[in-house]
N, C-alpha and C positions, 0 to 999 in steps of 0.2 A: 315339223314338230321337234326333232331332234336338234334343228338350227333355234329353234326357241330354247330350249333345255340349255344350247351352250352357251347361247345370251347370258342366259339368268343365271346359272354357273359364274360365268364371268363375271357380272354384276355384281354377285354375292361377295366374290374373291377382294375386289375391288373396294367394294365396301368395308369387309373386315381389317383390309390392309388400312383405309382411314380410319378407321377408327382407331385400330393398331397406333398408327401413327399419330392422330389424334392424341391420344391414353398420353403415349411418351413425351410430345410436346408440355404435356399438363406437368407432367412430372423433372421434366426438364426445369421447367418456366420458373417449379416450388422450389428447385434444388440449389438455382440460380440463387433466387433471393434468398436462402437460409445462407448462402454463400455469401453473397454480399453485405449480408446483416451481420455473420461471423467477423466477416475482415473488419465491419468496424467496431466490433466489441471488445473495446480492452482488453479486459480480464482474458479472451479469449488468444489475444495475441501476445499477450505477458506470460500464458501458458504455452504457447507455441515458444518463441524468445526461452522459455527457462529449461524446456526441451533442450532444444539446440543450446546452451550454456552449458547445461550436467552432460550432455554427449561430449562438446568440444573439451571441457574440463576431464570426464573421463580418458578421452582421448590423450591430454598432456600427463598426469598425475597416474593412470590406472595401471600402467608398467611401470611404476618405479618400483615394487617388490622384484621385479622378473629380474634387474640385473644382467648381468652376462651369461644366463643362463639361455641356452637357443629355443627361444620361444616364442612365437606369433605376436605381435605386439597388435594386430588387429582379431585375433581370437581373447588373446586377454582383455582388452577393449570388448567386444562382444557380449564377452560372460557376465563382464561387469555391467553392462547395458541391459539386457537381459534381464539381473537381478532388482536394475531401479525399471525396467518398464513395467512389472509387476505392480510395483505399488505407485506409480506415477499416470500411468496414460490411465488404469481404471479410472483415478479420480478425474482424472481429465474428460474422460468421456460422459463421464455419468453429471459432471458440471454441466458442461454442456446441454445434455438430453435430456436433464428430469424434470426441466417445467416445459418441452416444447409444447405439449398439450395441453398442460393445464395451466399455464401460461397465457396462452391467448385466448382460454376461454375464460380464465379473469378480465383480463383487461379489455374481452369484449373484441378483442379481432378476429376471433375464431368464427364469429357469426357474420363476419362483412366476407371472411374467406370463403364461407360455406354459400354467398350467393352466386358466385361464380362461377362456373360450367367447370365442376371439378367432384369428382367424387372422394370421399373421407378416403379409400384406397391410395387414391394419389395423392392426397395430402401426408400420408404416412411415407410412402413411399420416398417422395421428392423429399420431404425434408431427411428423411434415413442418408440420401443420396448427398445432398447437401452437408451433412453434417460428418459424414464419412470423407468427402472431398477435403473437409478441413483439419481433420483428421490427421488424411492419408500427407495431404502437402507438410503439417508439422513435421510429422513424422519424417518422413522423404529429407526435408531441407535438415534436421536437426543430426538425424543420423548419417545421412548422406553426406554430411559437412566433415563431421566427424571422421567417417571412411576415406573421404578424399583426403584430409589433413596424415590420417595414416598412412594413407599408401605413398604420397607425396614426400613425406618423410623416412619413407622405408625403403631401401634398395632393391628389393624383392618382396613380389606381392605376387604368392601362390594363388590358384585357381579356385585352391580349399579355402582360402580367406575372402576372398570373393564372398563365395557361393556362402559361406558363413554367414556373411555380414547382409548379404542380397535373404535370405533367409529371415535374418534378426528381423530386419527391416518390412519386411512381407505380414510376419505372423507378430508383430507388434501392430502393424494397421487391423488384422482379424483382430488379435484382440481387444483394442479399442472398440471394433465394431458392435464388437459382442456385447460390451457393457454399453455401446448407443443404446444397442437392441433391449437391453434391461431399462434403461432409463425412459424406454418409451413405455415398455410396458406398467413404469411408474407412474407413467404422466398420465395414461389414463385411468389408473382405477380409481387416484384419489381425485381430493373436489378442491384441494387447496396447494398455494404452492410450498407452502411451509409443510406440512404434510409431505410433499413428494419428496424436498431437500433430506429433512430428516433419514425417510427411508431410503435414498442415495447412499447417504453415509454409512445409516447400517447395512445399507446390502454391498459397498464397500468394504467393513472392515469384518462383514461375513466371509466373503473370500477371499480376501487376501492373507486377513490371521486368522480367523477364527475357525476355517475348517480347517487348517490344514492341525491346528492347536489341536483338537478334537480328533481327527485322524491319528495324532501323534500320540494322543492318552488315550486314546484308543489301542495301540499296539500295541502301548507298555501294561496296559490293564490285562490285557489278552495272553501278551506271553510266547505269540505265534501258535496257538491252539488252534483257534478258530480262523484269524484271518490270514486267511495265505496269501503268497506274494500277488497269484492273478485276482484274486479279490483286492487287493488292495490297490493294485495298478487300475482296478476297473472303476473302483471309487474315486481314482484321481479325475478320472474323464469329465465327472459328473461336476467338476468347477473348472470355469475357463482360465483362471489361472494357473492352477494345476497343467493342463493342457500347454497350454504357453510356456512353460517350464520345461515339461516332457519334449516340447520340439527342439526346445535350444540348447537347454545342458546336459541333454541325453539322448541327441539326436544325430550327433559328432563327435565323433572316438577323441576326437583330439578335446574339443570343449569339455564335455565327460570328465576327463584327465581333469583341466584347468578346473574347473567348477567343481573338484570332490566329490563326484558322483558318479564317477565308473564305474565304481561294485555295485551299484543300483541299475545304471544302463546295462552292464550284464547279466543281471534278474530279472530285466523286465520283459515281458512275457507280451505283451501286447506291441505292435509295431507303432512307428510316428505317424504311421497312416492314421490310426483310432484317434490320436491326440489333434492330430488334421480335421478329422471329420467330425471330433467331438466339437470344435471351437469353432464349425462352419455350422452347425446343430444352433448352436449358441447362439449363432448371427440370426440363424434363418425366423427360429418357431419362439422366439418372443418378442419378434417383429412379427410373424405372422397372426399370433393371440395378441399383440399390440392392435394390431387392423380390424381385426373381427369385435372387440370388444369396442374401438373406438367409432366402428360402425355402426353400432346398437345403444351408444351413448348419448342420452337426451343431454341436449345443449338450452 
């Protein structure tokens, strides 16, 4: 009896484990192809290419203010990178992601997808994976290009410039993530793709100027009465931009410095851990309401 019991234990174990593996093959197989469909898409590789162009351009031109002044030529590169991933990789991402849904169920291939041994789950999934890989690789070669040309040219490349620049380059890929993760939540609640472009763009130039616009007359209307510094650090959490900000130009005593925002980095009241975990928030649960709705979505 007990040798029957470990059978079927083991059996069971066995089974989950395919299926397990099953699931990831599925997800693999989607994340492949949105990879291979990126690489040949123009627009896509002209935004990869303009990436790496404003890094290596920063890279030449962004210390000419520093002078002979002893100052990190890859921390001031950094800052400056930082200030355009802001308003660069969101639109980049959200290009990319806002028709992946509603996208193929205009043109009718969402339903040849949906007959093959794949659940809606893994089709979020895989292409989230896919489209993060293309992402992560812009990113990687454009900055990476950039950091190498620095250091290459520089006699001494501290440990702190390093980890700086290994840093930019980290939470620039989360960021981009973030606004995959929005752009899918795009793709599925509307029914067209002109509809989704649209709300791309405004849910771009929602965060990138318009809250922080609004936060900002916000303070001045206020007076510091009501919103105090940990209120107002808490509200930055609440946009991935913001977050993205808070890890780079106030996440190192030295950057801080270069970026005019040291009296700010010494008022903030929240650690870079919250701005970490806010901008992993961001990834995770508008990808996860991207699945469940797209789940329950009559095609």
């Amino acid at each position: 009896m007990s040798s029957s019991l470990i059978l079927l234990l083991i059996s069971f174990t066995q089974c989950s484990a395919t299926e397990r593996a099953r699931d990831m093959n599925a997800i693999w197989t989607i994340a492949l192809k949105e990879f291979r469909d990126a690489l040949r898409n123009r627009w896509i590789l002209a935004a990869s290419l303009l990436l790496a162009l404003l890094a290596l351009s920063l890279a030449f031109v962004g210390t000419a203010p520093v002078g002979n002044v002893d100052v990190s030529m890859m921390q001031v590169t950094a800052v400056s990178l930082a200030s355009l991933s802001v308003f660069l990789v969101p639109l980049i991402a959200l290009m990319v992601s806002y028709d992946t849904i509603v996208g193929e169920i205009e043109r009718g291939s969402m339903l040849l997808l949906l007959t093959y041994p794949v659940s809606r789950w893994q089709i979020i999934f895989g292409k989230f994976l896919g489209h993060t890989m293309i992402l992560s690789i812009a990113t990687i070669i454009g900055y990476g290009s950039a950091g190498c040309l620095i250091a290459y040219n520089t006699e001494i490349t501290s440990v702190d410039d390093a980890l700086i620049f290994i840093s930019l380059t980290i939470t620039t890929i989360l960021l981009g993530s973030a606004f995959i993760s929005l752009g899918y939540l795009l793709s599925v609640i509307v029914k067209e793709r002109a509809t989704a472009i649209g709300l791309a763009v405004a849910v771009w130039l929602f965060f990138v100027l318009l809250y922080d616009m609004a936060l900002l007359g916000a303070l001045v209307v206020d007076q510091g009465e009501n919103m105090k510094a940990d209120f107002v650090n808490l509200l930055l959490l609440f946009n991935p931009a913001d977050s993205f900000r808070i890890l780079n130009l106030t996440g190192f005593d030295s950057t801080a410095a270069l970026s005019g925002m040291s009296s700010i980095a010494g008022r903030a009241i929240l650690p870079p851990e919250f701005a970490l975990l806010a901008l992993a928030s961001w990834i995770t649960l508008p990808l996860l309401i991207s699945g469940y709705i797209f789940s329950r979505k009559e095609i």
